[in-house]
C-alpha positions in Angstrom: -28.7 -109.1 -49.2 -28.1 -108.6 -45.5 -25.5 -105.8 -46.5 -28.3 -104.3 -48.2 -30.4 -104.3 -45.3 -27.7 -102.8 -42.8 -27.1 -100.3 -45.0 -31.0 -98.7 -45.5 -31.0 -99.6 -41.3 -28.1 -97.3 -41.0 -30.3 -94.7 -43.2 -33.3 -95.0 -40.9 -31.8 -94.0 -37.9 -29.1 -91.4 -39.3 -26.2 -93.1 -39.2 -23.7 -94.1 -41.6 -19.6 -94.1 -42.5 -17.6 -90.9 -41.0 -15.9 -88.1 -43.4 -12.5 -88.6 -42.2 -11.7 -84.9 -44.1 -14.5 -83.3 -42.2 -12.9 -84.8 -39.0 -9.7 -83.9 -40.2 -10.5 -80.1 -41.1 -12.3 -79.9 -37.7 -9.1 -80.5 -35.9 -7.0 -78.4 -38.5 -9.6 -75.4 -37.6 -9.4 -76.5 -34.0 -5.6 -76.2 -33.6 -5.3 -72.8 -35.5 -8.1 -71.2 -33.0 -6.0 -72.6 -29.9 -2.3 -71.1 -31.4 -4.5 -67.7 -32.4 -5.8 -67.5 -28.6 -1.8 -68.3 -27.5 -0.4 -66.0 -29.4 -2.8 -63.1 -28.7 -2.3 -63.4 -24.8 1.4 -63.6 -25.5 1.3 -60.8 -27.1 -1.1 -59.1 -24.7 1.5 -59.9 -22.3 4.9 -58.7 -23.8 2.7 -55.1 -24.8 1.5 -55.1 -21.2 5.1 -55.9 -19.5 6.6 -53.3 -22.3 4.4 -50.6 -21.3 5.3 -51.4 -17.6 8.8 -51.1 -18.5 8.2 -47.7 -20.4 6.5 -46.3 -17.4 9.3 -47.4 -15.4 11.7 -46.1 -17.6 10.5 -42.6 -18.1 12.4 -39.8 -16.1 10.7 -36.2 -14.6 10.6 -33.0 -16.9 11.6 -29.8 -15.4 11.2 -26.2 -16.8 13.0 -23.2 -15.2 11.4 -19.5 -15.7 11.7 -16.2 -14.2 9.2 -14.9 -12.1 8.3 -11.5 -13.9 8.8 -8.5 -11.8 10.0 -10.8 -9.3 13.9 -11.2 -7.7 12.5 -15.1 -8.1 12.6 -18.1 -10.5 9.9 -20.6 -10.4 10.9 -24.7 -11.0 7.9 -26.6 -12.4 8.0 -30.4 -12.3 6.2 -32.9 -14.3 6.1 -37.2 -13.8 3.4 -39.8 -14.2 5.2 -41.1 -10.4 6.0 -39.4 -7.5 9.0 -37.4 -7.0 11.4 -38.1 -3.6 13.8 -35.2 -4.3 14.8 -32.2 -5.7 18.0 -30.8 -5.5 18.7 -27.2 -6.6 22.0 -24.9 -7.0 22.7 -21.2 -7.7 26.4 -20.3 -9.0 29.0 -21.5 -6.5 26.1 -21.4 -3.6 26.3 -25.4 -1.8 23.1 -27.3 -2.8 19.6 -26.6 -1.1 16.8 -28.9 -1.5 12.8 -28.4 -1.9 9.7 -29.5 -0.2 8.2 -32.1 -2.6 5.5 -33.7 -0.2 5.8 -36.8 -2.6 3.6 -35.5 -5.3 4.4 -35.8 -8.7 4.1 -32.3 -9.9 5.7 -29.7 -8.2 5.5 -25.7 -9.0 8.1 -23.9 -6.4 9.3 -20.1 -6.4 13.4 -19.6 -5.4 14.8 -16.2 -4.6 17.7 -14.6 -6.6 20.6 -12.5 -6.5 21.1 -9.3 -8.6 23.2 -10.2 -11.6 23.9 -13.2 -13.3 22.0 -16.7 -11.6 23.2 -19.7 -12.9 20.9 -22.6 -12.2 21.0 -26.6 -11.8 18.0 -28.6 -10.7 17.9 -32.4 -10.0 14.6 -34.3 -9.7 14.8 -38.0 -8.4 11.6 -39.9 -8.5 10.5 -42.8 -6.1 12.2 -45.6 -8.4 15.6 -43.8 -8.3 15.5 -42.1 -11.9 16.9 -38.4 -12.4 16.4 -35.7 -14.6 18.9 -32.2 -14.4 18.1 -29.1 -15.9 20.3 -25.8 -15.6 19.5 -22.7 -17.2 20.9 -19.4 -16.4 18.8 -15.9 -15.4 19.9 -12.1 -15.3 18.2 -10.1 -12.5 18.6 -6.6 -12.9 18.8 -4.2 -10.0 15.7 -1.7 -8.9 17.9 0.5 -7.5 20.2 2.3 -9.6 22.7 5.7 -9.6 22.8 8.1 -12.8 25.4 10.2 -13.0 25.2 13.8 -15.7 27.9 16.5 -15.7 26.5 20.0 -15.7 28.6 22.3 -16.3 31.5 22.4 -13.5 28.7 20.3 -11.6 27.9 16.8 -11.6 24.1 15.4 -11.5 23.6 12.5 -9.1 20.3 10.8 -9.3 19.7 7.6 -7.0 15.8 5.6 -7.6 14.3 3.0 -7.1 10.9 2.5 -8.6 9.5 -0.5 -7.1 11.0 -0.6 -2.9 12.0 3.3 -3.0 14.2 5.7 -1.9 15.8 6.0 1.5 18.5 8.7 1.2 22.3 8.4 -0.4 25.5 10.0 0.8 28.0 10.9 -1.8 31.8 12.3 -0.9 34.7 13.5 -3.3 38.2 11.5 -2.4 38.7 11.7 0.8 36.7 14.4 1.9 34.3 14.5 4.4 30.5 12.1 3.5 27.5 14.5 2.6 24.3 13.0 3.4 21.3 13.9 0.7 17.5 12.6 2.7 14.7 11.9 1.1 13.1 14.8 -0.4 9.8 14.9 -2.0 9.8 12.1 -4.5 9.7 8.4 -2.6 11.1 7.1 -5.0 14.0 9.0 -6.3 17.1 11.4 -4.8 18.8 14.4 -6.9 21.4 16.3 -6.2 24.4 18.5 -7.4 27.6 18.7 -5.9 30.7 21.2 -7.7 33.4 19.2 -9.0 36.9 20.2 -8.0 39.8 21.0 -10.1 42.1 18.4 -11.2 41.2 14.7 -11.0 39.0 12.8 -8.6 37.4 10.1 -7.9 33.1 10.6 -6.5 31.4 7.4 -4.1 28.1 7.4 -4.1 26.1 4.9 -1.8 22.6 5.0 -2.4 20.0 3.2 0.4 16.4 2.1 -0.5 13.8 1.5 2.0 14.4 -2.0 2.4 18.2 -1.2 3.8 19.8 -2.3 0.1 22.9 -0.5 -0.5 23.9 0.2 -3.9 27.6 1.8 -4.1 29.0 3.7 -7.2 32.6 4.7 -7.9 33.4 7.3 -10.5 36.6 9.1 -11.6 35.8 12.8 -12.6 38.1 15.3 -13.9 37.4 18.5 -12.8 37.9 21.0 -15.8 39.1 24.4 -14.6 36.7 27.6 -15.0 37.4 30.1 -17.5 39.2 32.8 -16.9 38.0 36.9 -17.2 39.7 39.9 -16.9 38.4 43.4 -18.2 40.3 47.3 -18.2 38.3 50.1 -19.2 40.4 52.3 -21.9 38.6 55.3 -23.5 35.8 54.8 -24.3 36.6 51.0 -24.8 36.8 48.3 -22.3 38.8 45.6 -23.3 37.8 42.0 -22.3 40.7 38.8 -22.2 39.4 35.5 -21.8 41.1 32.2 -21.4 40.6 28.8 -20.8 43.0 25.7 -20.8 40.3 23.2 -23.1 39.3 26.0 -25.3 36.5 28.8 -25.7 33.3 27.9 -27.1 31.0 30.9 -26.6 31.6 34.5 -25.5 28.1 36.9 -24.5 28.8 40.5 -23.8 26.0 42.3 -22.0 25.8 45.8 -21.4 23.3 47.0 -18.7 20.9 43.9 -19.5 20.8 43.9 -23.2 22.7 41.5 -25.0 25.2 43.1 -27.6 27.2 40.5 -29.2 27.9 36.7 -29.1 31.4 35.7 -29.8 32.5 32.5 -31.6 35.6 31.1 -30.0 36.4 28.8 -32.0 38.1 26.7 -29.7 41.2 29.7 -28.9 42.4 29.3 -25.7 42.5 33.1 -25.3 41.1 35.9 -27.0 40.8 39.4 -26.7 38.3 41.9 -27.6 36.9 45.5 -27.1 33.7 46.7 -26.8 32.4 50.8 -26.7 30.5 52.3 -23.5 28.0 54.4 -23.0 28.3 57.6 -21.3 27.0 57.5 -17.6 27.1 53.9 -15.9 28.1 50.5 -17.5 27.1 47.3 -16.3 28.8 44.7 -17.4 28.2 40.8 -17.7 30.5 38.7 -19.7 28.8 35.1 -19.8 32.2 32.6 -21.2 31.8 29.4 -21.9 34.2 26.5 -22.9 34.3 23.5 -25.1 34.5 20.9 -22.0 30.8 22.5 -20.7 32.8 24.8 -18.0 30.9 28.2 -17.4 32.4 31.3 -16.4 29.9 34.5 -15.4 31.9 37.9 -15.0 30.2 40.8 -13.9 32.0 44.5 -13.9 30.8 48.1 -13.9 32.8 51.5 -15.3 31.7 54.9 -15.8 32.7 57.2 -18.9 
């Protein structure tokens, strides 16, 4: 009876035997919040000292171009720190270094040398890592020489399109220097010049406005002219012509009009006649040989 009463007393005011499974559960749910929480700021951590060490471990980029139209290459430097130095080297030069101000990107011009430019750059950053690149660059030159063989001549044309022409001096062995000034064109110089018999060897230096000296050495073989000779008989005059390479052409003009072109199929000498006029002949014989050589022969008879 009085366990009764205890029991609807416990009723009244809300109270009666604890769940030990709820209680148990509780805890259960309790514990697998706490090691969640744990885990996620261990993880949080480890992702947050990985990324440290990723940023620590990353190393500068570096790109090389050539500056268009330029003597120049430009070195463009990328990091998420700052770099300390840069170290560059062209062919066998020694090592030069560039202003880096500490940044962490870096766009810088260098000059180059005509020809072929080998390149090495180093970056270092502020925590000791290093990145080299190398890459290699042809310059060509704006001042050049052409050389063209007219003839028994030879052609020498010296330009340079972008600084311009100063003058250029040219001389055959060891002949005395001609001098050729600048003429009407800034930026280019022509001139011919005979070349001797037998073989030889042409300098050229041409000089731009800037003081740049470009030299050229040629051999040239100097081809010997045909030869002429020409006898009036009769009413004939007979014509010899020889040449040591070979006849191309023969043109026989009498007193300005052409008469006849001869083939000359390469002969080294030929012969022929052609008939006068009565009263005065005048005579041009225009020869001309396989290696370009040009011989003009002028005569006059009277029948």
């Amino acid at each position: 009876m009085n366990q009764i009463l205890y029991t609807e007393e416990a009723k009244r005011r809300g109270k009666g035997p604890v769940d030990i499974r709820k209680v148990v559960i509780f805890f259960v749910i309790a514990i697998i919040l706490f090691a969640i929480i744990l885990i996620g700021q261990g993880s949080y951590a480890m992702y947050k000292q990985n990324e440290e060490k990723k940023k620590n471990e990353t190393i500068p980029t570096i790109d090389i171009t050539k500056v268009e139209d330029e003597k120049q290459a430009k070195i463009t430097i990328n990091h998420d720190k700052a770099i300390a130095n840069v170290i560059y080297k062209i062919n066998d030069e020694d090592e030069k270094q560039l202003q880096v101000d500490g940044t962490n990107i870096i766009d810088k011009n260098i000059d180059l040398s005509v020809g072929t430019n080998y390149i090495e750059v180093t970056a270092i950053d502020i925590n000791g890592k290093q990145q080299t690149s190398q890459t290699t660059i042809e310059v060509e030159e704006d001042l050049n020489i052409e050389l063209s063989v007219i003839g028994n001549n030879i052609k020498i044309i010296a330009s340079d399109t972008k600084e311009g022409m100063s003058y250029l001096t040219y001389k055959w062995n060891n002949e005395e220097e001609v001098r050729v000034d600048l003429q009407e064109d800034p930026y280019k110089i022509e001139v011919e010049t005979q070349i001797p018999v037998g073989q030889n060897t042409l300098q050229i230096n041409a000089v731009n406005k800037e003081n740049i000296v470009k030299t050229k050495e040629q051999p040239v073989k100097g081809i010997k002219k045909p030869e002429v000779t020409a006898y009036q008989e009769g009413e004939y005059i007979v014509i010899t012509v020889k040449d040591e390479e070979g006849i191309e052409t023969i043109e026989h003009d009498l007193n300005g009009e052409l008469l006849q072109t001869i083939e000359g199929g390469s002969q080294k000498e030929l012969t022929y006649m052609q008939q006068i006029i009565t009263g005065d002949n005048y005579v041009t014989v225009t020869v001309k040989s396989i290696s370009g050589a040009e011989t003009v022969f002028y005569g006059v008879c009277k029948n």
